[in-house]
C-alpha positions, -999 to +999 in steps of 0.1 A: +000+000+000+027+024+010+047+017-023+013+021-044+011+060-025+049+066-031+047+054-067+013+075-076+025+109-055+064+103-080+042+102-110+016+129-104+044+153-094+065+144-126+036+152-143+030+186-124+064+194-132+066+184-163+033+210-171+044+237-148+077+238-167+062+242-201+072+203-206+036+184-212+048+169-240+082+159-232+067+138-205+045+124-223+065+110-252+094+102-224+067+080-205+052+061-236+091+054-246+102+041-212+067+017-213+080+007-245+115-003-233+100-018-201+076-042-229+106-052-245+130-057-214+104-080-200+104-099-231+139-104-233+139-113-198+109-138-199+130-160-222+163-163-198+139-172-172+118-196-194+153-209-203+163-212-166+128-229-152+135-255-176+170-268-165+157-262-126+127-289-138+155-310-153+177-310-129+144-322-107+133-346-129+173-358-133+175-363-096+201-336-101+184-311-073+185-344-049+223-348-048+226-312-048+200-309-019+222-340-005+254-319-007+241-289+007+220-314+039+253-306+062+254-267+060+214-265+057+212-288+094+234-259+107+211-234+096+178-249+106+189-268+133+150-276+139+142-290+106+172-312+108+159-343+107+126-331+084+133-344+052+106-327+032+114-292+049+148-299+038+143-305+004+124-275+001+147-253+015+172-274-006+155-262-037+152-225-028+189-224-025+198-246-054+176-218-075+191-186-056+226-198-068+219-200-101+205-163-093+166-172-102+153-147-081+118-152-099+120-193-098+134-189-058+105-170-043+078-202-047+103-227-034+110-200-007+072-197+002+068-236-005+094-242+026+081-212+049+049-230+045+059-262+053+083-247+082+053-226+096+032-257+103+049-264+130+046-225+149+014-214+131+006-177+132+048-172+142+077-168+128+102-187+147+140-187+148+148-207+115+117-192+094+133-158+099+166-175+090+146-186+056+138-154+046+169-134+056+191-164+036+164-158+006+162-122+002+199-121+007+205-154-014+242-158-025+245-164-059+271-180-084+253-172-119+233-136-114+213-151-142+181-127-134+208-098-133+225-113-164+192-116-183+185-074-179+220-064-189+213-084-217+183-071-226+198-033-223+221-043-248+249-051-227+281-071-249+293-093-218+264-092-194+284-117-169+315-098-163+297-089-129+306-122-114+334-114-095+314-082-079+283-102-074+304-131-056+316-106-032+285-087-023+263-115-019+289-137+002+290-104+023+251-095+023+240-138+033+273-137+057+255-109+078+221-118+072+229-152+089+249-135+119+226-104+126+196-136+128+217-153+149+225-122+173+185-114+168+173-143+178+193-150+207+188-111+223+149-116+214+148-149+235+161-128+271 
């Protein structure tokens, strides 16, 4: 709701402006063009992530996403030290990781909500220690191929849109690093 006000009050103003200034038409024609070039960024974008759905189903369907849910079991138990033993929670927690580090932001959220649903049956109606771990590990999500990011450079024209890596390696080894220890500071000052 509050972005719906923020985003309306940015327009009218612009548009305020834009006619106090003498500028009408400016806007105008600079609005229609940037709808234009979101149509086609979108486009571009839909499909990379079309592309990118498809290997995460077969890597599913390959029983690739179980061995890679079976490497990551050890570091995820450490995490979500209540789910340990949970297999299904796991899995699904497991597969919203595998898709954040191939940087599928839009293919992560589901799995994401799939496991905070299946972690929330246990604490209905609260968020406890390892749900709030979920979603700080999934909005800060490390990622090894910013393929999302990769798929809008590309779409802006950009020549080699993975020559972020290094960049992206760093900042989101740094943003999950103190997601994870602020949540664990959190969680253990919240309990006194």
């Amino acid at each position: 709701m509050a972005m719906t006000v923020i985003w309306s009050g940015m327009v009218v103003l612009s548009l305020l402006c834009g006619l106090a200034t003498g500028r009408g038409p400016a806007v105008a024609a600079a609005a229609m063009e940037g709808a234009a070039a979101g149509v086609e960024l979108c486009l571009s974008m839909a499909g990379v992530l079309c592309l990118w759905m498809g290997v995460v189903e077969v890597m599913k369907r390959s029983g690739l996403s179980e061995k890679l849910s079976r490497l990551l079991r050890p570091l995820l138990r450490r995490l979500y030290p209540d789910f340990a033993r949970d297999r299904e929670v796991m899995d699904a927690i497991a597969a919203n990781v595998s898709a954040n580090l191939l940087g599928l932001g839009n293919a992560a959220t589901p799995l994401g909500l799939e496991a905070a649903r299946k972690m929330s049956r246990r604490s209905p109606g609260v968020a406890s220690d390892s749900l709030c771990m979920l979603v700080v590990c999934n909005t800060a999500s490390i990622q090894l191929l910013p393929t999302t990011v990769a798929a809008v450079r590309a779409g802006a024209g950009c020549a080699r849109p993975f020559d972020i890596l290094p960049a992206v390696w760093l900042a989101s080894a740094l943003s999950v690093t103190a997601g994870i220890l602020a949540a664990k500071f959190f969680s253990k000052v919240w309990r006194r």
